[in-house]
N, C-alpha and C positions, 0 to 999 in steps of 0.2 A: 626731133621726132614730131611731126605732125599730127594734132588731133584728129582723129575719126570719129567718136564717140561723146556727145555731148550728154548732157541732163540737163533739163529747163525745168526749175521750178514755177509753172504755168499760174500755180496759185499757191500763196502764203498761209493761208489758212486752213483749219480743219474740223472736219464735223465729228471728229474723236477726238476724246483726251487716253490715250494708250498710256502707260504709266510709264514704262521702258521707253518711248517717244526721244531721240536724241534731236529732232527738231524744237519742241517746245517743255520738256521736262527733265531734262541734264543738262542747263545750268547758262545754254546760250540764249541770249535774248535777243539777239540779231533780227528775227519773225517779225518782232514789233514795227520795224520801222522800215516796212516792206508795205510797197503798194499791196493791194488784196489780190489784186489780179493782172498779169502779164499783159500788158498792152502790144496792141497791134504794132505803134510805131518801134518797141524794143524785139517785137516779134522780126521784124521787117530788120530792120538793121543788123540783129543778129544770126537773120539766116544769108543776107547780103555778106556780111562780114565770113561768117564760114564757108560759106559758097566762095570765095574769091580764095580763100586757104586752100582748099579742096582742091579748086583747078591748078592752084600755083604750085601746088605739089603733087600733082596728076594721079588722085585719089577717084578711083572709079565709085566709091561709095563711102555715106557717113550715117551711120544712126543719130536721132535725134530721139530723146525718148522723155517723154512727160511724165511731172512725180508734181508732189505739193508739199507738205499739207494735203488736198485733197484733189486732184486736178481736175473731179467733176463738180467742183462748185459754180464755176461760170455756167455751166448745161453746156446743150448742144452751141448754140451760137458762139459762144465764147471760144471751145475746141474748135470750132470750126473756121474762127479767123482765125486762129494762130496759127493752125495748120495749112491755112490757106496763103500764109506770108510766107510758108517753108515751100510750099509748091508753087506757085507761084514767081519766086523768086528765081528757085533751080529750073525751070524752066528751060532747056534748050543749052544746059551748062554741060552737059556731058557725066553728071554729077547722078546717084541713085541715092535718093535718101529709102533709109527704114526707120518705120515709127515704133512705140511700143506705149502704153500707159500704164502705169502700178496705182491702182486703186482699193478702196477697201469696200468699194460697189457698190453701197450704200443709195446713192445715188445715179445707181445705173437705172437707165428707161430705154426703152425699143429705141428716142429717136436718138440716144448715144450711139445703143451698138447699131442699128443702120447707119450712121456715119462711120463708124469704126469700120466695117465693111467695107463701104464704097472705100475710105482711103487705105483700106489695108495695112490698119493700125492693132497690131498684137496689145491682148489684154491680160494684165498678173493682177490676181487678187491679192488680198492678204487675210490669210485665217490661222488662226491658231490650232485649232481642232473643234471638236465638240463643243454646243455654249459652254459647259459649266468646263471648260478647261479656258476656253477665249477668252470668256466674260473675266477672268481672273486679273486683266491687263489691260482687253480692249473694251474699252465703255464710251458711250456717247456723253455730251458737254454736259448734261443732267446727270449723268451718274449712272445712267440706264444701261443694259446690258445691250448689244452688238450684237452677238454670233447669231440666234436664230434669224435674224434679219437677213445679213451676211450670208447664209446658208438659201435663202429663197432667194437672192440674188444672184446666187451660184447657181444653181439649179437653171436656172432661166440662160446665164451665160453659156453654162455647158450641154444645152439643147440647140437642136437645128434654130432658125438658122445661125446664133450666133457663136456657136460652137466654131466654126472658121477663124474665129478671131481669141477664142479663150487660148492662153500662150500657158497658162499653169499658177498655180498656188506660193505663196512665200509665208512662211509660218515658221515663229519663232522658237523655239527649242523652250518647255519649262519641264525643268528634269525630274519637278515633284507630280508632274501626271506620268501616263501609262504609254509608252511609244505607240504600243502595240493599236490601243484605244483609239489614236490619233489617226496612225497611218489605217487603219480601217475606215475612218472617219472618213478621213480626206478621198479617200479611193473611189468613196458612192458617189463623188462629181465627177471621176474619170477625167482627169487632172494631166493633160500632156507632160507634163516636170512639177513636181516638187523639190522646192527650192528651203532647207530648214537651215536655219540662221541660228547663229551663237545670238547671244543679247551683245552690248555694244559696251563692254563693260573697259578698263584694260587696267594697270599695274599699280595706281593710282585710286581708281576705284575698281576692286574687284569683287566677282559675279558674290553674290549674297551667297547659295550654295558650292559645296567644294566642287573642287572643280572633276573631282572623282564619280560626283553625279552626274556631268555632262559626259562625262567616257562613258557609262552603264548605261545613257540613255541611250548616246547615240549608236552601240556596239547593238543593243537589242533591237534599235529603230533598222537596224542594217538587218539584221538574221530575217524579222519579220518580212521586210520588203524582199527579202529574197526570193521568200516564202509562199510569197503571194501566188494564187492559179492565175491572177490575170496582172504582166508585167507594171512596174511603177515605177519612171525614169524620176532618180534624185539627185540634182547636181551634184551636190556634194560627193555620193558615193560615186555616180558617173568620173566625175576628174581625179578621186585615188584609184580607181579601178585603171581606165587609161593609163594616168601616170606610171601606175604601178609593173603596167602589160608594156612598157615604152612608148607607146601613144601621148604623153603630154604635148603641149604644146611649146615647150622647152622655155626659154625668157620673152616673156609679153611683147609682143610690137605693134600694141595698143596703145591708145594714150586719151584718156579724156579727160572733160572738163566737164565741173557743172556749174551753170547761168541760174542767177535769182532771179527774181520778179522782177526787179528792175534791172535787168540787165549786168549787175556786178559779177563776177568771177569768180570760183572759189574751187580750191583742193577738195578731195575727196570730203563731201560736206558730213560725213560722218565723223570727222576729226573733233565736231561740236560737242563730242563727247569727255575732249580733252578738256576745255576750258575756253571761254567766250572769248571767240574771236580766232580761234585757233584757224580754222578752214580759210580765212580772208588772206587775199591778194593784191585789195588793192586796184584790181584791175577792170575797167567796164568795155563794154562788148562796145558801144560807140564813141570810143575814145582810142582804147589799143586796140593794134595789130595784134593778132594772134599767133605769128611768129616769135614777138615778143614775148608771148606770156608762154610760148611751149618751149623758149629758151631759161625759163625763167630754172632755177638748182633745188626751188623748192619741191616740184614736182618730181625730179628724179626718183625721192623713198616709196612713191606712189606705184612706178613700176613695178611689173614681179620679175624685177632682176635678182639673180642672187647674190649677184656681186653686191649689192646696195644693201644686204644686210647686215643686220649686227655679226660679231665673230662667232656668238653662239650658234644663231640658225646655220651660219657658213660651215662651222668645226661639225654640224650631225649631219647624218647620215640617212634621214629623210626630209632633207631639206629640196630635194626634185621632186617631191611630192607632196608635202606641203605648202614650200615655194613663204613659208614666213607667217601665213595665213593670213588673215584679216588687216589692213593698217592700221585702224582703230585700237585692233585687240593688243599692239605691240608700243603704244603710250604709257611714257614716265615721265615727269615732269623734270626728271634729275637725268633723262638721256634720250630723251624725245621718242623718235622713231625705233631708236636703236638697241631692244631688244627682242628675244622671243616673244613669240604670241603668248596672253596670259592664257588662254587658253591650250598650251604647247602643250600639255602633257595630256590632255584628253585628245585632240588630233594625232598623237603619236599612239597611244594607248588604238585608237579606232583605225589608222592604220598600219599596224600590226597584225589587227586584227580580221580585216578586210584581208592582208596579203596570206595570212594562216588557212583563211577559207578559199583562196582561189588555187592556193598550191594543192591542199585537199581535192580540191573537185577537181584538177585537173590530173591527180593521181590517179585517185577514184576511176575517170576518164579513160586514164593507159593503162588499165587493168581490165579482164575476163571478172564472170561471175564468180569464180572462187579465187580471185584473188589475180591473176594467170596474167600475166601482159594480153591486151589487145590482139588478136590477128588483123 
């Protein structure tokens, strides 16, 4: 299976210390010993390297999508050569790349998003909700609080003209605020998708609250969004809803990879949550072939196949809609990959929950005012 789908970590560093952070505060130290910032020549070789993947497996397109640490730390100049070795490169290859960057804005200025324009480079924030619910996790290298900052950076993003390029919100699920609070919160930026994330806990270390408060968060964050006068696309609910309707997308025929700062290799780098060194490969972009490394067995539990999961996820009965959940969330040091999500029973619990309400409104639906079938 050929990759499509890369991650470049453009920059190693960060101008937050988020507490939850599975790059530099669960336990990998891997960051240290990273250049600061993705060079031109690892830029260049690794978009030559995937460009020659891409044509040999007659891949009409690949995303390429920028994270860090904080990927506006070089400024403009900096994005602007790396993304100039990816265009550049594909040039005349028959090859479409799409870009995207996940930032926490901070560092957003007109001449970022005028570049992000010109190359038609989608932008995801990250906010938690309101300060006093953000600041609870996300604080700057002094200690200082984040979100009102964050908040007038958003504001500017989700205005003409650089509203073209806002792609939506990524905000972490904390089950001891108010859903309700949040998703109103997050709504005043008019937010194309929100994207709300479990923390990155799994079986090994699991979430500090039970796990019966992430069902009650996320059951109420679903009622309210429904709720809303003016629509609010949420991944999450978006693919059990699909799924739920037969619309999934049935087993992945995706496959990525994400590239460090220097050019090394790594499995879903969220794995760093299992234990240092977990996500390594082994592998650098101007060394190996890429065929190499997508034949590689490690990658296969990465897929959402179902065949590839544990017996559990296989033996229930919404495992087409869950699909296993998170890979991160299904780490043990006693059976690797190969259980349920720790989060399983809050994802079952929310869809259940989700399928109870859409059988409702679509009875509701085939019924007259007193009850009556439809004419």
């Amino acid at each position: 299976m050929p990759f499509d789908t890369y991650v470049w970590k453009i920059a190693s560093r960060c101008n937050l210390n988020c507490t939850y952070c599975y790059v530099y505060n669960l336990g990998d130290e891997s960051w240290r010993q990273q250049p600061r910032l993705m060079s031109e020549e690892v830029a260049r070789t690794a978009a030559a390297r995937i460009r020659d993947h891409a044509v040999r497996h007659g891949l009409e397109r690949v995303d390429i999508n920028f994270h860090g640490g904080e990927p506006f730390l070089g400024g403009r100049r900096h994005l602007e050569l790396v993304h100039s070795a990816i265009t550049e490169t594909f040039a005349g290859s028959g090859v479409t790349v799409s870009s995207a960057a996940q930032t926490n804005a901070l560092l957003f200025e007109p001449a970022i998003g005028d570049l992000l324009i010109e190359r038609g480079i989608a932008l995801y924030v990250s906010l938690d909700g309101p300060p006093e619910i953000n600041d609870r996790h996300r604080l700057d290298l002094r200690g200082q609080p984040s979100g009102a900052r964050v908040a007038e950076k958003i504001k500017e993003i989700s205005a003409p003209p650089y509203d073209r390029i806002f792609a939506g919100i990524l905000c972490v699920v904390d089950p001891t605020s108010d859903p309700r609070t949040v998703v109103d919160y997050l709504a005043t930026f008019r937010p194309p998708m929100v994207d709300f994330l479990l923390p990155l806990n799994n079986h090994d270390n699991p979430p500090v609250r039970g796990i019966d408060e992430y069902a009650d968060w996320l059951r109420a964050c679903y009622d309210h969004v429904m709720s809303l006068a003016e629509p609010m696309r949420v991944r999450i609910f978006d693919d059990i809803m699909l799924a739920l309707l037969g619309h999934g997308a049935g087993d992945s025929d995706r496959q990525y990879l994400v590239m460090e700062t220097d050019g090394t290799l790594e499995l879903d780098d969220t794995l760093k949550t299992a234990f240092d060194g977990a996500s390594r490969l082994g592998y650098d972009i101007a060394r190996d072939d890429l065929d190499v490394v997508a034949a590689d067995q490690r990658l296969v539990p990465l897929r959402a196949e179902i065949a590839q999961l544990g017996p559990t996820c296989r033996a229930c009965a919404l495992v087409k809609i869950c699909r296993g959940g998170h890979v991160s969330h299904r780490y043990s040091a006693s059976r690797g990959l190969d259980n349920p999500s720790v989060y399983c029973s809050a994802l079952q619990r929310l869809i259940l929950h989700i399928r109870s309400r859409l059988l409702a409104e679509a009875a509701a639906a085939g019924s007259g005012p007193a009850g009556q079938p439809a004419r």
